[in-house]
N, CA, C and O atoms as CSV, one atom per row, in Angstrom:
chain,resi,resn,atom,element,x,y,z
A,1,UNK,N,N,54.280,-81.635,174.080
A,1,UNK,CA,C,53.139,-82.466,174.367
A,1,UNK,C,C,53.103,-83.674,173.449
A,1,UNK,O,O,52.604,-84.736,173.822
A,2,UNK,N,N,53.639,-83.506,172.236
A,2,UNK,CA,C,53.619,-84.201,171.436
A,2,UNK,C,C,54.566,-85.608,171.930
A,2,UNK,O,O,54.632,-86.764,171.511
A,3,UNK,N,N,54.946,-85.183,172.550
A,3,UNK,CA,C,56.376,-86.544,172.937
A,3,UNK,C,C,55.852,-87.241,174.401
A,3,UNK,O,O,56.272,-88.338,174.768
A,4,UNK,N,N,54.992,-86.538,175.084
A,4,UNK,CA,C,53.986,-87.365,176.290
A,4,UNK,C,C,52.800,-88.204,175.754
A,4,UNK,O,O,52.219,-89.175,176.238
A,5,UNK,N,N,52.578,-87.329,174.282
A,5,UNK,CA,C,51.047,-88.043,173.817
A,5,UNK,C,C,51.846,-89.575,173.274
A,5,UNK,O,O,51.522,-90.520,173.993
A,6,UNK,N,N,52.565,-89.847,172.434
A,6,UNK,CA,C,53.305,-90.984,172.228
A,6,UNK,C,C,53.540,-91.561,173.043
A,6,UNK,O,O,53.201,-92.744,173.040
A,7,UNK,N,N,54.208,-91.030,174.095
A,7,UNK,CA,C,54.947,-92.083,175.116
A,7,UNK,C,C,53.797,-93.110,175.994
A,7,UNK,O,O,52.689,-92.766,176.406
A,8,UNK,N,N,54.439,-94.428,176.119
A,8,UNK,CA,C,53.386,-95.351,176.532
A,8,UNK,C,C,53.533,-95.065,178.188
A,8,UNK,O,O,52.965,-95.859,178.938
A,9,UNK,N,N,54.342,-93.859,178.806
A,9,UNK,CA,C,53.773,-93.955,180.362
A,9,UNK,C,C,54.786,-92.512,180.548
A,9,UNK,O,O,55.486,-91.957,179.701
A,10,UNK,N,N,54.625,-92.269,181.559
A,10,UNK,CA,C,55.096,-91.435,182.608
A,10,UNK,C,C,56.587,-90.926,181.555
A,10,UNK,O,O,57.161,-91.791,180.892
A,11,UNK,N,N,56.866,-90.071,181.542
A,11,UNK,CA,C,58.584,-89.598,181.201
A,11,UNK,C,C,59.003,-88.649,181.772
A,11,UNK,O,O,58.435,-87.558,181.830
A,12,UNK,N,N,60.848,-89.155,182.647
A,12,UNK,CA,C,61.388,-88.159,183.215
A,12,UNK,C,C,61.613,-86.364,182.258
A,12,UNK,O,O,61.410,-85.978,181.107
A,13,UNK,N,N,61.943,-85.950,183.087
A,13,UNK,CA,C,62.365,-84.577,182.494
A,13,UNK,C,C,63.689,-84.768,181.918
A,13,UNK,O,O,63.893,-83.897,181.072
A,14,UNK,N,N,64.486,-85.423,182.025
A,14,UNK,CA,C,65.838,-85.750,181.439
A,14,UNK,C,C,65.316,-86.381,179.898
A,14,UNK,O,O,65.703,-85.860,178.852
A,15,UNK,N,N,64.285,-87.702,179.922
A,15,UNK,CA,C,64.024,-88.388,179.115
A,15,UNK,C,C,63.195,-87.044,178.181
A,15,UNK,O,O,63.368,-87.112,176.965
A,16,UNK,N,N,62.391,-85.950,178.658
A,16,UNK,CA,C,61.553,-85.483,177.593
A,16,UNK,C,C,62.664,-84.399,177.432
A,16,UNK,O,O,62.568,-84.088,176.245
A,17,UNK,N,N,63.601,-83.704,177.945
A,17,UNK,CA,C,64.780,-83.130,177.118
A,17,UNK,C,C,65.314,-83.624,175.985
A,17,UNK,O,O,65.232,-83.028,174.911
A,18,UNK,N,N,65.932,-84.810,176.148
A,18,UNK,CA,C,66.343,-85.431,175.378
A,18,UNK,C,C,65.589,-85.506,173.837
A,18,UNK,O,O,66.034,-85.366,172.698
A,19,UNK,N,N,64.143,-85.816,174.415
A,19,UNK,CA,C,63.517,-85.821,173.012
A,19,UNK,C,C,63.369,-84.744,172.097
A,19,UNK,O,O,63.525,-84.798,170.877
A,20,UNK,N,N,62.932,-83.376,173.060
A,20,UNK,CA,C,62.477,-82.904,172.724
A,20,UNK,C,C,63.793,-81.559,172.197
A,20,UNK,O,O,63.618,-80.744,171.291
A,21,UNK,N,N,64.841,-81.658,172.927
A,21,UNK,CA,C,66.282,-80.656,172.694
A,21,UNK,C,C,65.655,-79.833,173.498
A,21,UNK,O,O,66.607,-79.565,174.231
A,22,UNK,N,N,64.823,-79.259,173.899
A,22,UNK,CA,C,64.797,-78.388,175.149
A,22,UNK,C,C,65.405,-78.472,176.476
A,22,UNK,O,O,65.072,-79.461,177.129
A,23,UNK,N,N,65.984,-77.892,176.861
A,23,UNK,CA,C,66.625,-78.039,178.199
A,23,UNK,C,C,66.125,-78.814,179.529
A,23,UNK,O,O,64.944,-78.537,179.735
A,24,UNK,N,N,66.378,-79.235,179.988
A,24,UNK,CA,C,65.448,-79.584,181.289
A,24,UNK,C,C,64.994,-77.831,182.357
A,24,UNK,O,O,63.911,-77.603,182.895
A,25,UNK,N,N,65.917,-77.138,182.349
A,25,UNK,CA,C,65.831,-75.292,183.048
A,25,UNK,C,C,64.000,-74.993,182.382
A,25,UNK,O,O,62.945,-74.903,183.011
A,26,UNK,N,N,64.242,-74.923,181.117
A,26,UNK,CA,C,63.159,-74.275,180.329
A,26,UNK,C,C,62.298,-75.036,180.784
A,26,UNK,O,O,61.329,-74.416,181.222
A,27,UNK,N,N,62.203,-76.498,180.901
A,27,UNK,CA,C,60.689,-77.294,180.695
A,27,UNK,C,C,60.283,-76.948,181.597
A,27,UNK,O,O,59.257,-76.269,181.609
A,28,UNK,N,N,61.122,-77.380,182.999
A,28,UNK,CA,C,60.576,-76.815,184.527
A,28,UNK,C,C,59.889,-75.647,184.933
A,28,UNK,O,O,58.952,-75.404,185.694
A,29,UNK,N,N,60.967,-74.711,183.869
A,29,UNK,CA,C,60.162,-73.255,184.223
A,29,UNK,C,C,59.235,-72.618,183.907
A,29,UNK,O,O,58.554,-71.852,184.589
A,30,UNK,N,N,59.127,-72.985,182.515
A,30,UNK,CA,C,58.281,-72.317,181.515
A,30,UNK,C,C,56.867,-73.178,181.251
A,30,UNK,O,O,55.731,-72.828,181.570
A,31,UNK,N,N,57.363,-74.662,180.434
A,31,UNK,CA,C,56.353,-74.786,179.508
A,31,UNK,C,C,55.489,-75.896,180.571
A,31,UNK,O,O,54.341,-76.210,180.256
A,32,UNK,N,N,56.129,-76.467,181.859
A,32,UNK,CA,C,55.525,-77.409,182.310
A,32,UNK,C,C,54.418,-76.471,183.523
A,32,UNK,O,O,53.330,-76.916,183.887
A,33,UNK,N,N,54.904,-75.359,183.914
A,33,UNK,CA,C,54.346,-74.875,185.010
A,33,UNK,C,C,52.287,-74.244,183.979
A,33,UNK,O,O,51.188,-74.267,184.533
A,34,UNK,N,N,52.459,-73.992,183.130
A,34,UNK,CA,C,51.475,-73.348,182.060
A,34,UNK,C,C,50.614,-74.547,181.286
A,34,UNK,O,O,49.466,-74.417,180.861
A,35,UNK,N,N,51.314,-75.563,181.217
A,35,UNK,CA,C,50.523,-76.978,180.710
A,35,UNK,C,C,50.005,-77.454,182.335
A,35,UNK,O,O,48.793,-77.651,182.411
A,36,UNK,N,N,50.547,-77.591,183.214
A,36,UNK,CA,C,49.910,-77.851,184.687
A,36,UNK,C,C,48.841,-76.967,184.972
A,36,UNK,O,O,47.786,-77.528,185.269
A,37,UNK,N,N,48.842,-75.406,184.954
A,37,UNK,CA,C,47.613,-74.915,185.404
A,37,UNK,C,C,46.527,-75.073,183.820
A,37,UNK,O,O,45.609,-74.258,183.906
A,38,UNK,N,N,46.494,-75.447,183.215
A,38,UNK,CA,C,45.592,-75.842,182.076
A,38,UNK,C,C,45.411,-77.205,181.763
A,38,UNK,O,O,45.011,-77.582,180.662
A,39,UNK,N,N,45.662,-77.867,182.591
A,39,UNK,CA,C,45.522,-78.977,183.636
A,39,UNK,C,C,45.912,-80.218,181.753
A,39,UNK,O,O,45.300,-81.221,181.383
A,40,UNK,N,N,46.762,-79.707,181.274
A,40,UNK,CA,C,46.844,-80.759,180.326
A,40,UNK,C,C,47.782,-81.814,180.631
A,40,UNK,O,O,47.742,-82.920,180.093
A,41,UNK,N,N,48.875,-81.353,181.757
A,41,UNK,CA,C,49.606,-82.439,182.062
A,41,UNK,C,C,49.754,-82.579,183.292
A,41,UNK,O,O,49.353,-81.579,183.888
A,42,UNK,N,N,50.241,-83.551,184.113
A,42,UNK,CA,C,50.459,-83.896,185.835
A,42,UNK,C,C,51.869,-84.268,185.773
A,42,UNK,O,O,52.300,-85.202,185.097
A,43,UNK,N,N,52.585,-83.476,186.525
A,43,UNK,CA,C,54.215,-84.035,187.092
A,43,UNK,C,C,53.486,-85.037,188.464
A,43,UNK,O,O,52.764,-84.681,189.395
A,44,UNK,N,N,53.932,-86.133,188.167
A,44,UNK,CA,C,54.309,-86.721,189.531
A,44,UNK,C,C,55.945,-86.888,190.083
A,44,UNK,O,O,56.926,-86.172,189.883
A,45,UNK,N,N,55.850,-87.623,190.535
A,45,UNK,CA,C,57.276,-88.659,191.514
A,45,UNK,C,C,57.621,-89.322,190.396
A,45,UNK,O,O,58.763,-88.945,190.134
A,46,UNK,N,N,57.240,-90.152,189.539
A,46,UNK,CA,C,57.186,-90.949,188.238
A,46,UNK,C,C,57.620,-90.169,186.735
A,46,UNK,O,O,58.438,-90.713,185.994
A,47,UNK,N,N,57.242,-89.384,186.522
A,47,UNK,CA,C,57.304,-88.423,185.588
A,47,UNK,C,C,56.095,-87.110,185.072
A,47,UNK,O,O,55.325,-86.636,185.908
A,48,UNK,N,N,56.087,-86.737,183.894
A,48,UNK,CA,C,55.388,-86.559,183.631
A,48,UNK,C,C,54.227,-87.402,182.642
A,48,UNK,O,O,54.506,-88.493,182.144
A,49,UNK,N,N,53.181,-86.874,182.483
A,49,UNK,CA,C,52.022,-87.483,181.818
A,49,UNK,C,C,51.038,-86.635,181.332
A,49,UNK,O,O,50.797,-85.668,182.054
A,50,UNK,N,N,50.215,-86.764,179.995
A,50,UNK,CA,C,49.176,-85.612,179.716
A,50,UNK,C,C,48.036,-86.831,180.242
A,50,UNK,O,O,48.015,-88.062,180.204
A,51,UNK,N,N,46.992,-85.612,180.815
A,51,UNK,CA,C,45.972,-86.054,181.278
A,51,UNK,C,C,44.980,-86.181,180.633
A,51,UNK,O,O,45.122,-86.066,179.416
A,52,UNK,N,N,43.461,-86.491,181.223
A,52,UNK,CA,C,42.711,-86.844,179.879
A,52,UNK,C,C,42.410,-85.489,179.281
A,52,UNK,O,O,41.729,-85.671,178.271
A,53,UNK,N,N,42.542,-84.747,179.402
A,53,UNK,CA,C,41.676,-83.704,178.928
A,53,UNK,C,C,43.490,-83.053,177.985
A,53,UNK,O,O,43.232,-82.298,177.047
A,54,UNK,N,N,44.600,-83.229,178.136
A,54,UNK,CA,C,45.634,-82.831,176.762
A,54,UNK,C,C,45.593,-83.985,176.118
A,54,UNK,O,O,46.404,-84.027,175.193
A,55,UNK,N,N,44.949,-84.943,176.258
A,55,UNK,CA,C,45.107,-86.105,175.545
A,55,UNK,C,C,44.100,-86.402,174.106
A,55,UNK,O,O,44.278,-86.836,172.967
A,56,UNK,N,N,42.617,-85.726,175.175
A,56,UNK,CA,C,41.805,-85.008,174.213
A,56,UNK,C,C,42.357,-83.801,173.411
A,56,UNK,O,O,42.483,-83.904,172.191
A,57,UNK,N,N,42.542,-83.170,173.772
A,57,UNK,CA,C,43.317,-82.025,172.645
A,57,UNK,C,C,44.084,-82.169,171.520
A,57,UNK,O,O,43.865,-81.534,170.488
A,58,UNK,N,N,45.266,-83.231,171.697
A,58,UNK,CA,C,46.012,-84.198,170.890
A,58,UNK,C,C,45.543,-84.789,170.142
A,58,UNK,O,O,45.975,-84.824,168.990
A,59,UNK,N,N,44.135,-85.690,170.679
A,59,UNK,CA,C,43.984,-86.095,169.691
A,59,UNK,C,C,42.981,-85.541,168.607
A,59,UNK,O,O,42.754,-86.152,167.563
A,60,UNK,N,N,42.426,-84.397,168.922
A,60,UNK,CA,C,41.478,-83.649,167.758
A,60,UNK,C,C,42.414,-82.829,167.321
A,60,UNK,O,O,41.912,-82.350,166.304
A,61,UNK,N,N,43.971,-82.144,167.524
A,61,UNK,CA,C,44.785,-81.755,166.953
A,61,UNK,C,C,45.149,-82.869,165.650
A,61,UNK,O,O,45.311,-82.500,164.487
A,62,UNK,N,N,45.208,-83.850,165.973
A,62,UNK,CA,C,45.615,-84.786,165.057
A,62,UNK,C,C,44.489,-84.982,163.911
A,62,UNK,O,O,44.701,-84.954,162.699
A,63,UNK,N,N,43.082,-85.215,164.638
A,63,UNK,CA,C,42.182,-85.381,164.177
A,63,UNK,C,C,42.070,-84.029,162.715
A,63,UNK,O,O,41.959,-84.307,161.521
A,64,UNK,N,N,42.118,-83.110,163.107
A,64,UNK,CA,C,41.942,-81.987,162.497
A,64,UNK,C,C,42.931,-81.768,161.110
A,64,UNK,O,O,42.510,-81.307,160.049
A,65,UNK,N,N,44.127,-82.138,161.325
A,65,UNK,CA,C,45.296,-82.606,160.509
A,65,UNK,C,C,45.141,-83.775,159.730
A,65,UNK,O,O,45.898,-83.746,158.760
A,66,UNK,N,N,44.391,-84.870,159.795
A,66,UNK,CA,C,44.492,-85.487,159.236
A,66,UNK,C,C,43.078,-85.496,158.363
A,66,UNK,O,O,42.990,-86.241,157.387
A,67,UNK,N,N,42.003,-84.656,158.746
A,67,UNK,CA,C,41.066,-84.029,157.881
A,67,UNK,C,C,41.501,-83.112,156.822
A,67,UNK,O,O,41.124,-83.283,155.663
A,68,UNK,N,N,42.287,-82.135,157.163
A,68,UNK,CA,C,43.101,-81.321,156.536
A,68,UNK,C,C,44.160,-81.912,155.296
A,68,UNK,O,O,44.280,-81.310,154.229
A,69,UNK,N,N,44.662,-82.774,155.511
A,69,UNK,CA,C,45.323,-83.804,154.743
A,69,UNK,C,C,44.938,-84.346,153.372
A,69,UNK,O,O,45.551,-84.409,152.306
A,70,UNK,N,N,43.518,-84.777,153.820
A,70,UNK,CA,C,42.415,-85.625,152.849
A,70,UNK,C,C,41.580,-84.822,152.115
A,70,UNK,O,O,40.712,-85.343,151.414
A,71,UNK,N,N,41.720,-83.540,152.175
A,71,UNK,CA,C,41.101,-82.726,151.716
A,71,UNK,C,C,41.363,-82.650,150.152
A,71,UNK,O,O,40.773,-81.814,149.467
């Protein structure tokens, strides 16, 4: 998720392998079908994308970390 929240648009499954060293087999099967019904990300025709609501998550993940930080 971390590599959709960065990205400035849409990324193929080849392109988020790449980033991420996960296979393209695994993403398809596993981690994209479980982020889709928890509606944090949308496959289109285009790629993928986190929606608003993993985007929110991301960013109070971050948020939370960087409280944690300053502590």
């Amino acid at each position: 998720m971390k590599a959709l929240y960065n990205a400035a648009g849409p990324i193929s499954i080849r392109e988020l392998a790449n980033i991420t060293g996960i296979d393209e087999d695994s993403i398809s099967q596993y981690y994209e079908p479980y982020l889709n019904r928890i509606n944090f990300i949308h496959v289109s025709s285009k790629g993928r994308y986190l929606t608003s609501r993993g985007n929110i998550f991301m960013e109070d993940k971050y948020a939370y970390r960087k409280s944690r930080t300053a502590a």
